[in-house]
N, C-alpha and C positions, 0 to 999 in steps of 0.2 A: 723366637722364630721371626723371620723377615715377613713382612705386610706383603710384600709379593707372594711371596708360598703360602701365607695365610689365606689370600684370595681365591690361588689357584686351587687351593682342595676345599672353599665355602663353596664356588663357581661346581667345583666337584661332585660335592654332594647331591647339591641343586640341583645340579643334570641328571642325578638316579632316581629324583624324586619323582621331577619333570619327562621321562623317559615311557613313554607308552600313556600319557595324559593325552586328554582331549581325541577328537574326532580326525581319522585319518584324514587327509585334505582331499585324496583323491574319492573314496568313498564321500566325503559332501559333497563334492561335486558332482556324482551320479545322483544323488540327494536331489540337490537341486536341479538337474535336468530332469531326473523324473518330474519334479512338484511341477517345474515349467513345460512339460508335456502334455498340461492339464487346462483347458482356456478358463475356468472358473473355481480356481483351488476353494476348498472347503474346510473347516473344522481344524483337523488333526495337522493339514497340507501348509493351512497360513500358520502354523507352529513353526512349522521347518522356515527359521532365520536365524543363519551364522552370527549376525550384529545380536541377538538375544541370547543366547543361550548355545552350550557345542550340540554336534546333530548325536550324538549317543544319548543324549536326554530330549528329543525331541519324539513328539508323540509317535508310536505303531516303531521307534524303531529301538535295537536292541545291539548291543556291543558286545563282543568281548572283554575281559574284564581284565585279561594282562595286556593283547594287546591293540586293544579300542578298536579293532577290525569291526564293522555291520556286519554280525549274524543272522538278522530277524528284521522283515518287514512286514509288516499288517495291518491294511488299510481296508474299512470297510464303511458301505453307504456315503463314499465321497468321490469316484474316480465317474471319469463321466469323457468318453473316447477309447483309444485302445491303447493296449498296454506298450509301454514305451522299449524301446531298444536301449535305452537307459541303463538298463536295469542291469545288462551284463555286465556295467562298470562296477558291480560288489563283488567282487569276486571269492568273498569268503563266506557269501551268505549260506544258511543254513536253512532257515524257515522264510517259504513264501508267500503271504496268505492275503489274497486279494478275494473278500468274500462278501456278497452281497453288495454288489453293488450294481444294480439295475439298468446302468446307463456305458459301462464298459463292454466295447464289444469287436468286431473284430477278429482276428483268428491269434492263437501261440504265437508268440511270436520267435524266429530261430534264435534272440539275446537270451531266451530260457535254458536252449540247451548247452550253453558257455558257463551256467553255473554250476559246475561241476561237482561243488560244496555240498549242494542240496540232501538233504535229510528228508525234509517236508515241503512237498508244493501242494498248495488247494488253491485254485480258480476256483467257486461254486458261486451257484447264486448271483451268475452274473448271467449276461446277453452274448458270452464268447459263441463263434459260430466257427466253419473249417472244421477240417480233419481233426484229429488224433494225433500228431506230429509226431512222425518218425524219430527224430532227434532227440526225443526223450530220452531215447536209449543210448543217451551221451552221460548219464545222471545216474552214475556208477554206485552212488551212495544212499538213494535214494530209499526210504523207510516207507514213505505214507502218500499216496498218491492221490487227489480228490479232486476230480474234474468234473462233479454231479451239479445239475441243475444248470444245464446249460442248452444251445442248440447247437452243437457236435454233429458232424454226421459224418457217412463213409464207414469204414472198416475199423475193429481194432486192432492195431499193431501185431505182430507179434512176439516186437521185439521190446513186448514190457515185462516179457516174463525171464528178460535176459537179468532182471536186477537181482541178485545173489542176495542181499539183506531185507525184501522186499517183504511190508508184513499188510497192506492193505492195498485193495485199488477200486478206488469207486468213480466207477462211469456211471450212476446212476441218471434218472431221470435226462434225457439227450435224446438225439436220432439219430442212434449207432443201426447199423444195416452185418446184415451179413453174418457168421458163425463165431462162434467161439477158437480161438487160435486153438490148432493140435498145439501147439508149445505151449502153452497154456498146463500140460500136462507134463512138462520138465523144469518147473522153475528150480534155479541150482539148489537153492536153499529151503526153508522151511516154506509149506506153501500157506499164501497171506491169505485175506480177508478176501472175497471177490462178491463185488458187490455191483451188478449191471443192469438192477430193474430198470422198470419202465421207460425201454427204448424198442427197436423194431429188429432186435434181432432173429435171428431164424435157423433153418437148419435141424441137427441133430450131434448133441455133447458128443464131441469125441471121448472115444477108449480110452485117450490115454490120460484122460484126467482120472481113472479110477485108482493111477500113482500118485497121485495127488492128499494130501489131511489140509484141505481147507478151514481154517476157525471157523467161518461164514461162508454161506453159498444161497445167495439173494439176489434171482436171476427171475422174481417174477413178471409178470405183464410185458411178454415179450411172444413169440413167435416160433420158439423151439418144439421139437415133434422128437418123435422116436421114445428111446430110450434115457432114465436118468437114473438107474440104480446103483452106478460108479458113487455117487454119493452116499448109500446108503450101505455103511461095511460096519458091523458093530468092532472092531479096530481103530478105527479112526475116533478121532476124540473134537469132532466139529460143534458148536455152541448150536448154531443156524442152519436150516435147510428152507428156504423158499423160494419152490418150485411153482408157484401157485399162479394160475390164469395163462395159461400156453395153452401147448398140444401135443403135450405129453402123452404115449401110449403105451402101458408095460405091466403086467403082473407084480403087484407091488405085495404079492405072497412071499414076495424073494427076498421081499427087504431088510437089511439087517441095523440094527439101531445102537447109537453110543451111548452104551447104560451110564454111564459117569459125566458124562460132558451136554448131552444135547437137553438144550433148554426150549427152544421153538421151531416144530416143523410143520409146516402151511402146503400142502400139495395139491389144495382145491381149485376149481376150476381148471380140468383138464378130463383125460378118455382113460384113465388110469383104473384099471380092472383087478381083479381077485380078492382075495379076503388081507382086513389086518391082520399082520402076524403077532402069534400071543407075547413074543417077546419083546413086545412095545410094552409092554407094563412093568419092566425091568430099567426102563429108562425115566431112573427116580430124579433127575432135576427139570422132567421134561412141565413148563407152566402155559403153553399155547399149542392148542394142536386143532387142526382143522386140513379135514379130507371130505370135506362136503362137495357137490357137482363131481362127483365122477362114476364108475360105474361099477365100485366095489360092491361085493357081497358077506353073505356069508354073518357071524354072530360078533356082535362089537366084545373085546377082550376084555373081560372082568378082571378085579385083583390087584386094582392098582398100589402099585409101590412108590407113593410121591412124596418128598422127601418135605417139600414148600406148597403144597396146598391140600386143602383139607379135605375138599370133594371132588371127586372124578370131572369128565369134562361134561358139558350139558348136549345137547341137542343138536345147537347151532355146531358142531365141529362135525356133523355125521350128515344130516337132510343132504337128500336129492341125490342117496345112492339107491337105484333099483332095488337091490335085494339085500341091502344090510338090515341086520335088525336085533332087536337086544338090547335091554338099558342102555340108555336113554330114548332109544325108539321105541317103538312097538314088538312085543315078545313074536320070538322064532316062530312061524310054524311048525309043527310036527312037519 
């Protein structure tokens, strides 16, 4: 064989080896505009150099493995300004997770909703401030949403409930204002996690969430009133119900309980009236429960069927209803 065609198919091979190696060029380059978005990079940030190492092995970030596209960024306790426009230049990422970090702050920025890729975004635990962004509802892939621990304010969308694969979304801890979206109560798909404690919303749950099998429904220390028994369907198969520190006001005689699924419900602290119903003791994986501060009556329901704990519940989950009474409180009157 000629030393020329010997070359051409070494050079050959070489190239299928060489073929999908190292860090795309364009991806380290939003790399490094991120890192240099930052006036006093930290830690993880003075990692990210081209001259040391490619950026798929550089700290918080993650590749694909055929072909070396940034999937995964996650930086935490280092970012200190706001979040850069940068960042749209990955365009395959998947996971976004800027978390804890106390000194990031600022509003979403619109280079989030160009990442189209998205599976996971968490913002938490940071100093983000501004709306809820519209534009989310650009993030057609979207799995896991975590924008808790922040100072958010204004409305929530209601075009988060447009994400057809969507299985969590926690606006927790923030100062969200205003109701709960009616679309809230069509998400196309399986309905996710909802999880909005401790912000200032208000109002009264819409109807139509009673279409809704929320996994989780932790909507305490907020400012809701009326009616919340759309959660309560023994049909549904929710882990989570807490309802607890509003102003809530409803005959919770109606309530119906997930014998199979529901592990903790918290309804305390609100104006919630009528007796427990007996078929709360049917609900054998239930390990937390507390209906204390409200204005239940009536004989607390003996008989429990619990599958993971051993004794009933004590005291603390019943005090400071008028007229309830019955183990653990003090017996019925005639």
């Amino acid at each position: 064989m000629r030393p020329s065609l010997l070359s051409f198919i070494f050079f050959l091979c070489l190239g299928f080896f060489l073929v999908g190696e190292g860090c795309n060029p364009s991806d380290q380059s939003a790399l490094l505009k991120f890192k240099n978005s930052f006036p006093n990079p930290d830690q993880i940030l003075l990692s990210w150099d081209p001259s040391i190492s490619d950026c798929c092995n550089w700290g918080g970030i993650e590749c694909n493995e055929t072909t070396n596209r940034v999937i995964s960024l996650e930086v935490s306790n280092q970012l200190n300004g706001t979040i850069p426009s940068a960042v749209a230049g990955l365009p395959y990422l998947q996971t976004l997770r800027l978390r804890k970090n106390p000194y990031l702050v600022g509003e979403i920025p619109p280079a989030i909703g160009k990442l189209v890729s998205l599976v996971s975004l968490e913002l938490s635990w940071n100093n983000i401030s501004g709306p809820v962004p519209q534009f989310l509802a650009n993030l057609k892939n979207l799995w896991f949403l975590n924008l808790s621990f922040n100072k958010l304010s204004g409305t929530i969308p209601a075009s988060l409930s447009f994400r057809p694969q969507i299985l969590e979304i926690d606006l927790s801890r923030n100062q969200l204002t205003g109701p709960i979206p009616d679309s809230f109560g069509h998400f196309p798909g399986n309905a996710p996690s909802l999880i909005l404690s401790h912000n200032k919303l208000s109002g009264q749950i819409p109807t139509s969430l009673n279409n809704m099998d929320f996994s989780r429904v932790v909507i305490s220390r907020n400012e809701f009133s009326g009616d919340a028994l759309m959660f309560f369907n023994a049909s549904k198969t929710t882990e989570i119900i807490d309802i607890s520190r509003n102003n809530f006001a409803f005959n919770f005689s109606r309530a119906g309980f997930m014998h199979e699924t529901l592990v903790t419900l918290d309804i305390s602290h609100n104006k919630i009236w009528g007796t427990i119903p007996s078929s709360i003791t049917d609900a054998i994986l239930l390990q937390n429960l507390n209906v204390s501060y409200n204005r239940l009556c009536g004989k607390i329901p003996s008989d429990w069927n619990l599958k993971y704990r051993s004794q009933p519940f004590d005291n603390s989950s019943y005090v400071h209803n008028p007229c309830l009474c019955g183990s653990p409180l003090p017996p019925c009157k005639p």
